[in-house]
N, C-alpha and C positions, 0 to 999 in steps of 0.2 A: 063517748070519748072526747067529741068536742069541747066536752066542759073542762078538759085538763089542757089546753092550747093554754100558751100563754097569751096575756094582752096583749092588744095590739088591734087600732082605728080600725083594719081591713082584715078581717077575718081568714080571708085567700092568706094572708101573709104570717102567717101566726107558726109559730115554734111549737111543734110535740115536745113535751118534755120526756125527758130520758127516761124516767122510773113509769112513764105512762108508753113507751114503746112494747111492742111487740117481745115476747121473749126469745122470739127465736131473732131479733134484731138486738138485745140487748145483749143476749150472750154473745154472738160475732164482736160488738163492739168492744167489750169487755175482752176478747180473747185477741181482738185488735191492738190494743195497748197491755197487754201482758206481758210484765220485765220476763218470764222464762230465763233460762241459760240459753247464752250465746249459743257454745259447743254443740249442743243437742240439737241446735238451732230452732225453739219453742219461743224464741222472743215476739213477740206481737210484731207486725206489719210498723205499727203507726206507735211502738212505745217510743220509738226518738221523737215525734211532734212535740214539741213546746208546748206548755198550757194555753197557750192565747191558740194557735194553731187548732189545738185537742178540741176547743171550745168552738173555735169558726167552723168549721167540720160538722162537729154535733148540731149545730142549730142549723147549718146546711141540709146536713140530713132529717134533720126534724121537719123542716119546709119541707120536704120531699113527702114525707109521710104525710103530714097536714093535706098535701096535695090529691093524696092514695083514699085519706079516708073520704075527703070531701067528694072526692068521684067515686067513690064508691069502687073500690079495686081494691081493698085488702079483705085477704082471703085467709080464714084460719091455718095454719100451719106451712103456710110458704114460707120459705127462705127467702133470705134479703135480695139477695142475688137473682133468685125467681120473679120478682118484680119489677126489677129492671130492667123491663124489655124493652127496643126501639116504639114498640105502641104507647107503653104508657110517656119515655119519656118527651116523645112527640108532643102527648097533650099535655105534659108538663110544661111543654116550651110555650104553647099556645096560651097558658090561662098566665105565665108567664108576662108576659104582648097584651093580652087582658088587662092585665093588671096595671100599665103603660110606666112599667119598667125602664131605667135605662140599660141601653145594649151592654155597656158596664157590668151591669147590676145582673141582667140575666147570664152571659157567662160566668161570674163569677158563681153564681150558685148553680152553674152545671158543672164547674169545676171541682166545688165542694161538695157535690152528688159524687162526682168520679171518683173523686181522694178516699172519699168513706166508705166505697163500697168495694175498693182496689183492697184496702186496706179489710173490710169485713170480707172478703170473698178472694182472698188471694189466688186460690185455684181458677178462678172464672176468668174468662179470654173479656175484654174490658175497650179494644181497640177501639171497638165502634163508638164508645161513647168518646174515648179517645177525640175523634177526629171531629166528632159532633160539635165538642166543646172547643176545640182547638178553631174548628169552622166560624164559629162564634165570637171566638176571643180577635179574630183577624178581624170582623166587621164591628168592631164595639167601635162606638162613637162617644169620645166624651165629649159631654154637652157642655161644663164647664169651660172650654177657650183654656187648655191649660195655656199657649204660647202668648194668649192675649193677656194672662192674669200673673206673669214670670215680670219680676221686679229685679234690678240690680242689685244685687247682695250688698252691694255701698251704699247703695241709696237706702235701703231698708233701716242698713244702723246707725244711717245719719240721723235718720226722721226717727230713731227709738232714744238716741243720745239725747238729742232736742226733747223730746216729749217727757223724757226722767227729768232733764235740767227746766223744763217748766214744772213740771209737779213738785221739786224742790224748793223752788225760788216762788213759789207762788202758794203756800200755806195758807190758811186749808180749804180745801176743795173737797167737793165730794169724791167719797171711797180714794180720795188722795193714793192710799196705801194700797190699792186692786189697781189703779192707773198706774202705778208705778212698775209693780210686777208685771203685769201685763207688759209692757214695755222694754222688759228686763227680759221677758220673755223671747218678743220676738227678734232683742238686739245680739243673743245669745243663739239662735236661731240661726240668724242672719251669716255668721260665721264659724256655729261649728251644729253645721242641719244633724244630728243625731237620729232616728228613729221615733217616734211617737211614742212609744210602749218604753224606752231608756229613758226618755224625756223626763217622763210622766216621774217614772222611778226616784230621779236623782236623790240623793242621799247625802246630806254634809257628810265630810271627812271620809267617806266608804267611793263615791263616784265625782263627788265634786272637793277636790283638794286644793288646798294650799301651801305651794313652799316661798322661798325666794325671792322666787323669778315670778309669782304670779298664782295664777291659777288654771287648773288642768282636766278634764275630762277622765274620767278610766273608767273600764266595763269589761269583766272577766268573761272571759268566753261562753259560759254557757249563758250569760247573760245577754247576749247579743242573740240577731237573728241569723247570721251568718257560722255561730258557735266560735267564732274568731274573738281575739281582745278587743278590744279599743281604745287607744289611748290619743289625747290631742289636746294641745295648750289653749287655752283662751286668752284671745288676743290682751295685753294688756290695757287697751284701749278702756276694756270693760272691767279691770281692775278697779277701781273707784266704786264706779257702781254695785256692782258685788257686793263689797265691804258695807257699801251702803245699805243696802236690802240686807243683809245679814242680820248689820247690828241695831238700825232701826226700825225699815219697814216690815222685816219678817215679825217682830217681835209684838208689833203693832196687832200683825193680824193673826198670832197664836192666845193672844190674849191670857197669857199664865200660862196657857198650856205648854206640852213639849211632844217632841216629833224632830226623827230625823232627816223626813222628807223637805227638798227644798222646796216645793212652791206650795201651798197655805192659800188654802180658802179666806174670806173675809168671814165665815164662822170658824176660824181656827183649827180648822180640819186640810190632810191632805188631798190634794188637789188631785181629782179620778182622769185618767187619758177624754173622757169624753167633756170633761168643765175644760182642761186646757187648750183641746180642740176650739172650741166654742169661743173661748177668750180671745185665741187666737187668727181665727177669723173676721171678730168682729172689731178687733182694735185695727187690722190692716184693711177691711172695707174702710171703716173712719178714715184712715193716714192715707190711700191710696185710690179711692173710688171701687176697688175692686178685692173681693179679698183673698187674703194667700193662707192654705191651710198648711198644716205645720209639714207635711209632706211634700206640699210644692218650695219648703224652702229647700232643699235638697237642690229639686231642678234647679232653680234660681241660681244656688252655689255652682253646683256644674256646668249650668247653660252656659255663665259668662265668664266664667272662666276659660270655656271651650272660646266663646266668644273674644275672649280680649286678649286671651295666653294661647293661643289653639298649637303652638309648638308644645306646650306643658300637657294637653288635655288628659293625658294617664293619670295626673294626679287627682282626677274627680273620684278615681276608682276607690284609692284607700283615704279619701276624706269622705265619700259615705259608705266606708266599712264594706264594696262591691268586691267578690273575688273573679268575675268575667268581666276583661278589661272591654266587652259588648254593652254596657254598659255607659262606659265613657262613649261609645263610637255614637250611643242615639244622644248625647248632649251636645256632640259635635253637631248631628244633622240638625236637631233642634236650633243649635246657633247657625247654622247656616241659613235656617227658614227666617230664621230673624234679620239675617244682615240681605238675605233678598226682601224680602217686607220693607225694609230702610231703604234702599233702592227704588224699589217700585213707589212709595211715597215721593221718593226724591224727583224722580221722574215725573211723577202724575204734576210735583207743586210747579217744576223748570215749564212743563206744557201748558198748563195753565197761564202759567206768568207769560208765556210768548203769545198765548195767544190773547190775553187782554191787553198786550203791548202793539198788538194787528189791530186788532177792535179798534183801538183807541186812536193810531192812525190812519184807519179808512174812515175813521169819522170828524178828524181832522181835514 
């Protein structure tokens, strides 16, 4: 059965594939996501999950199994649910921490063991792993310094304005046309932080509009992760530029082709959530020393705005599509860590300064 894991460097970490699971695992999942009638109430647990959701889940639970075979724990004709016990998932957690995980990384995939098998096993009492993973999610540590890698949302599309108005005025350079989108990328970013999986999507004319006044964001509900709309104007700052990418650069890099998708590979293909991640990252290490993934522009947007507006900071909620205004409240704390940070520097530099101004006359 090892032979059907999918690739992947580290073998502990490897994905069972679906049609290679267990049948008495394949029918719960299958009966997990069954549209049924409401009425009757025969609808599966998990048929509202979203594709991207349906899919993080399944390879959550596929690591789970991966985990069962390699220790040797799966047993013919157990139920999914049977295998879930505080023993095994104990040395789940362990080979987990083997593996030198980040605390991140290991909750989240005790999360997506719970969801799938809440979901596969709806009768089974589920608390315990509950609290397990909830244990987990309290002590995760990100390793990335989000507060230390949070950029002013001004300053972001100052340095993306600049960096389009050098790639224009300075023809031609290499991948000219990928420097530029990229650019376009994170200056659109910058002021209206969308979601990753929307991002990725956009679509001339269907999510990226133009009237009059400019141009607009839109995303119909089931389209979002919230199920909510979204709608939101692009500053016209970025006007120009747009227009620009449209009718030059994009055109550049479809090379004859056509596609309704806005961002375009430099092989003339739509751009996948994972190439735009990657672009994304490494064009704001370049511009910043450090880099910001398309997620942290969010924070970024909220932090300082909690930071510089903190009478407004509700409105962090509906510029990233949040419907718990708890949300705005941790960008509020976040700007707070920062304006004591600012402080405590200010502090450290004033004591410094007094004491080389002692130094200097006792040696006087």
């Amino acid at each position: 059965m090892a032979d059907h894991l999918q690739p992947f460097e580290d073998p502990a970490r490897r994905c069972l594939q679906l049609q290679f699971w267990p049948e008495a695992d394949r029918r719960a999942w299958d009966a997990a996501l069954a549209a049924g009638d409401l009425l009757e109430g025969t609808v599966g647990p998990g048929h509202h999950w979203r594709e991207e959701t349906r899919e993080k889940y399944r390879k959550g639970y596929g690591r789970w199994l991966t985990y069962l075979i390699r220790a040797g724990l799966m047993s013919n004709g157990q139920r999914p649910a049977e295998r879930v016990t505080a023993e095994h998932v104990r040395g789940y957690i362990t080979e987990l921490h083997a593996q030198e995980l980040a605390s991140w990384t290991i909750w989240g995939r005790l999360a997506e063991l719970l969801a799938a098998i809440q979901a596969m096993a709806p009768e089974e009492d589920f608390r315990w792993l509950r609290k397990v993973a909830r244990f987990h999610e309290q002590g995760t540590v990100d390793r990335r310094n989000k507060l230390q890698r949070l950029q002013p949302a001004h300053e972001i599309l100052d340095w993306a304005l600049g960096r389009m108005d050098e790639v224009t005025r300075n023809p031609p350079m290499r991948d000219a046309a990928g420097a530029y989108r990229d650019a376009l990328m994170v200056a659109l970013l910058s002021i209206c932080p969308v979601r990753l999986g929307n991002f990725s999507a956009i679509e001339i004319d269907r999510h990226l509009q133009r009237d009059a006044s400019g141009y607009r964001l839109r995303f119909a509900g089931p389209e979002t992760k919230t199920g909510h709309p979204f709608s939101a104007p692009i500053a016209d700052t970025l006007t120009e530029q747009i227009d620009h990418y449209l009718t030059v650069v994009r055109p550049i890099l479809l090379e004859g082709r056509e596609n309704p998708r806005l961002w375009i590979t430099r092989y003339g293909a739509p751009m996948k959530p994972k190439s735009i991640h990657a672009a994304i990252t490494r064009t704001t290490e370049r511009a910043f020393g450090r880099s910001i993934n398309p997620h942290l522009f969010r924070d970024c947007a909220a932090t300082f705005v909690a930071l510089e507006d903190p009478k407004h900071v509700g409105i962090a909620s509906p510029l990233l599509g949040h419907i718990d205004p708890r949300a705005a409240e941790s960008h509020y704390i976040q700007a707070n860590q920062i304006v004591a940070g600012r402080r405590i520097r200010n502090s450290v530099a004033k004591l410094r300064k007094r004491l080389a101004q002692t130094k200097k006359r006792n040696a006087s």
